[in-house]
N, C-alpha and C positions, 0 to 999 in steps of 0.2 A: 499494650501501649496505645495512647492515643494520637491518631493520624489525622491528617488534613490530606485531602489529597485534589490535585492539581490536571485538570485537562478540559480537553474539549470535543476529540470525536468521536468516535464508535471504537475504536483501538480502546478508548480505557474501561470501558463496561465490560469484558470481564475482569479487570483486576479490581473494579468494584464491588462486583460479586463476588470475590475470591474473601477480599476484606470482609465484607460482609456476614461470612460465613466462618469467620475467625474469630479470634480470642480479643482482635485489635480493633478497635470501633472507630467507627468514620468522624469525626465530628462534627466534619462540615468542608462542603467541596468549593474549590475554585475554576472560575470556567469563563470561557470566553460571553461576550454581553451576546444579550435577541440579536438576532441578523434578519433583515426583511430578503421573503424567500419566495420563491415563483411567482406567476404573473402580478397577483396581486399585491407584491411587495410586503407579504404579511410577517410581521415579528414575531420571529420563530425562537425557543429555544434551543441552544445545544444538545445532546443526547444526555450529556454529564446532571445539567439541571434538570432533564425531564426525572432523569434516574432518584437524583438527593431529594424532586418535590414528593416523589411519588415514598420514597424511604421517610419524610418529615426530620430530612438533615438539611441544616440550614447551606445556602448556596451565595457565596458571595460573585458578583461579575465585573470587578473592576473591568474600565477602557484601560488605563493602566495599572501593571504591577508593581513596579520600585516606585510609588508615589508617598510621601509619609503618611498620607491617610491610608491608604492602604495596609501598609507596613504596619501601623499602632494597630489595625483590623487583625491582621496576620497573627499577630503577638499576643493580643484579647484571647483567641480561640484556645491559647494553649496546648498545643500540639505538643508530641516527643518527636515526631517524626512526621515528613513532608514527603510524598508519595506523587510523581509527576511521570504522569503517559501521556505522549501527548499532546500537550498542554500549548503550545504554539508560542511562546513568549520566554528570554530570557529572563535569567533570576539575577538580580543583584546580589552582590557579596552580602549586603545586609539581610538580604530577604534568606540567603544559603545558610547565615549564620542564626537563624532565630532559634530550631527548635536543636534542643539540646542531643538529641540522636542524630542532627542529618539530614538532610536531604537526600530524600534516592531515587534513580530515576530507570525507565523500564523501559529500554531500549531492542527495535527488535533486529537487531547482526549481532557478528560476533565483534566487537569492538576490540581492536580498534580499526575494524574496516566497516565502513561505509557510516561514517560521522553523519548527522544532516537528517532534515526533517524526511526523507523518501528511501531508507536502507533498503524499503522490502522491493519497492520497484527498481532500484539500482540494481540489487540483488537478480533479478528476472532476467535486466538489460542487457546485463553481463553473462545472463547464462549458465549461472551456478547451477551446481545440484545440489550444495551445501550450505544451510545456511544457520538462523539460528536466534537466541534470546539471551540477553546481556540485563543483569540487575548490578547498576555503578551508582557509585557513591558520587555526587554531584559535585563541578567542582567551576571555577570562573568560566575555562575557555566551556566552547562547546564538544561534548559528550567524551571529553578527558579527563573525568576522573576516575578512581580505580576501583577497577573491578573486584562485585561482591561474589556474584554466580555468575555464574555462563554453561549453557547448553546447547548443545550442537543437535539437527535436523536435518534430513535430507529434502530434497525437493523434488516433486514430482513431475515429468514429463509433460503432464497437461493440468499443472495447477496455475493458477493464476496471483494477480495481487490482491484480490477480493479474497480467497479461499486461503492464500498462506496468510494475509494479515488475521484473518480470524484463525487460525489454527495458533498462530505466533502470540497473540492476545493472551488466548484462554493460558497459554505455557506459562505467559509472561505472571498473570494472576497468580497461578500453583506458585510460582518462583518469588513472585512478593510474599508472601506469607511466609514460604518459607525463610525468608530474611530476614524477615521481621522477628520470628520466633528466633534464629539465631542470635539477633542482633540483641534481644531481650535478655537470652542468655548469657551473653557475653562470646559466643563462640565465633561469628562471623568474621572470617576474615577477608584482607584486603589486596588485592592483586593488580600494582601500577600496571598502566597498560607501556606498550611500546609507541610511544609517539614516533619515532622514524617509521614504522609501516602503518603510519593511518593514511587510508584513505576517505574520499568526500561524498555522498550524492550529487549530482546535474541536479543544476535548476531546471527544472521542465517549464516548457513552453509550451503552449497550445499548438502552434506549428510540428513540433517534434512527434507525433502523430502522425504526422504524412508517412504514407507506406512509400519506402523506396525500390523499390520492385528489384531493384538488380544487385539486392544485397540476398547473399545465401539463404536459402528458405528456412535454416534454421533459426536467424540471426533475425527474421519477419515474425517468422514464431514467436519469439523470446519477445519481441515490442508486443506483437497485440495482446498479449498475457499479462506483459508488463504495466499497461496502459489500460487498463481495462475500466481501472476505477476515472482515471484522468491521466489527459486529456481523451482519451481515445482515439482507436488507429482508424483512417481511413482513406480512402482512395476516389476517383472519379472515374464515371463512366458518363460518355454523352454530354460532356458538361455539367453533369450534377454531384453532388458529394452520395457517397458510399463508405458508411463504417460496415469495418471487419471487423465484427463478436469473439468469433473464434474459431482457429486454424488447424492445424499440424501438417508439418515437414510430409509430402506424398512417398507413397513408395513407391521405386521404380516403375515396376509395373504398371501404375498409375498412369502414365502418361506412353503414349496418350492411352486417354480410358476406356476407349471402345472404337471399334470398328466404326472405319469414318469418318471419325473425327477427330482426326490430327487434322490443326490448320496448316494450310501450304501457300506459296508465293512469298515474296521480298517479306521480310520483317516477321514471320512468321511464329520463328521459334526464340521471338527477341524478349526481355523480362515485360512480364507486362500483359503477354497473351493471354487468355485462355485459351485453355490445351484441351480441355472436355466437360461438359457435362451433364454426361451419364456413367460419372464412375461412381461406385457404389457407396463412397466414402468422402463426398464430395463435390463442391466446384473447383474442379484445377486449374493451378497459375501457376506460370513462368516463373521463376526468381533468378535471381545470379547465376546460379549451377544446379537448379532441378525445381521439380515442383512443388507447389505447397496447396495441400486441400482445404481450403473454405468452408467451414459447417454452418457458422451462423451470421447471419449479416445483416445490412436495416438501411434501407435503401432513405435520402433524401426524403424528408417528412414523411415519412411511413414507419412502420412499426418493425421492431426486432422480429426476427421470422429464419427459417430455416432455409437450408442452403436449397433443398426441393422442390420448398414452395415460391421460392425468389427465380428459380429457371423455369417452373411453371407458369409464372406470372409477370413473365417480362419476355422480350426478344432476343436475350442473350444465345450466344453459338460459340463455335469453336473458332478462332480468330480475330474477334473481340478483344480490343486492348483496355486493363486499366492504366490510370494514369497518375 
């Protein structure tokens, strides 16, 4: 079947490559327009265009998509099927309706929870250890229409949204295809979801990144895993910003982490301290109810760096508060 397919960032380059490597040929991708990128404001492509220039499939970038020029664009190509990861922009009913198989879109939860353009970091925030890849047949509202496939994954202890969005991609890729080859057949079927149990992602905010120190050290964990791509977590020391790279919940024993260096006096053991180090697994911190070890962190204009070279190279100690 021939496909059109629809997106914009790094999530859809493997289900381009999945396609690619299938029986179903791309004809030509849709993708968000250049955006001017770093200091020198330069206009950048998408990851989607760099992909279709470098394949010599043609790339179209409307500013808008439900526009009639656009639409008559859409319809030219001659698609069976519209393939949307991604893609950042609602479809009109007309644009849902052009290609004669479909629209289908490649969702990464299990639908019908966590609707919205952010499943995988919701997914994080909340703390799952299950989560997973959803291929639904597109439908007006957002990400309510019914289910083609669905595959369930568990979630790693110390994976992040950087590491599960790529593991969730390439799934996502394997699962277009195979849709598509169902859907050729005639075999694929359709599974309404349950609109009473959907639920949404957070709009994330640049602010939502602030580390709350007196929230459970797990519950610290889960954000800067979760944030990792954006906004990112981070804290203050000194009056200056400090992002937290990457963490995990300490073990008991941990704290304090060595001889001498428990802090003492008022405010001591309050969220927010450090509590050691020279523990071997770590900078440790206070949180709500125990400690959470620090691996990697990136002080105020300085570079990403490890947690042993950041107390080698600063005046940090045990009774140091972040804030």
């Amino acid at each position: 079947m021939k496909v059109l397919f629809m997106g914009s960032g790094t999530f859809g380059l493997p289900v381009l490559d999945a396609l690619a490597a299938s029986r179903h040929p791309v004809a030509a991708v849709v993708t968000a327009p250049d955006k001017p990128q770093g200091r020198g404001r330069v206009l950048t492509p998408s990851p989607i265009k760099v992909w279709a220039d470098a394949k010599n499939i043609p790339a179209l970038t409307p500013a808008k998509l439900n526009t009639p020029e656009t639409i008559a664009q859409l319809k030219s190509i001659g698609a069976d099927v519209f393939i949307v990861a991604s893609y950042g922009a609602l479809l009109s009913e007309e644009v849902l309706g052009l290609p004669a198989k479909g629209c289908i879109n490649v969702h990464p939860s299990l639908l019908p929870l966590y609707r919205g353009a952010s499943p995988v970091v919701q997914a994080l925030l909340d703390g799952h250890k299950r989560t997973g890849m959803t291929i639904m047949a597109m439908a007006k509202d957002l990400d309510a229409g019914d289910i083609l496939l669905q595959e369930a994954v568990g979630v790693a202890a110390d994976e992040d949204a950087r590491t599960l969005t790529d593991r969730l991609a390439r799934m996502g890729g394997e699962m277009t295809v195979q849709a598509l080859d169902l859907l050729e057949a005639g075999k694929l079927g359709r599974v309404p979801q349950d609109h009473a149990a959907a639920t949404y992602c957070s709009k994330l905010k640049k602010e939502h990144g602030r580390i709350d120190w007196t929230a459970p050290a797990q519950v610290v964990h889960d954000r800067v895993r979760a944030l990792v791509i954006w906004p990112g977590s981070f804290t203050t020391r000194n009056g200056k910003q400090l992002k937290i790279l990457k963490t995990r919940p300490a073990a008991p024993g941990e704290m304090p982490p060595g001889p001498g260096e428990a802090p003492s006096g008022p405010g001591s053991n309050e969220p927010g301290r450090v509590l050691g180090t020279r523990a071997p697994g770590g900078l440790i911190v206070k949180c709500g109810d125990g400690p959470l070890a620090v691996e990697e962190l990136q002080p105020e204009g300085g570079r990403p760096m490890h947690w042993k070279d950041f107390v080698n190279g600063s005046s940090i100690k045990p009774g140091d508060r972040f804030e």
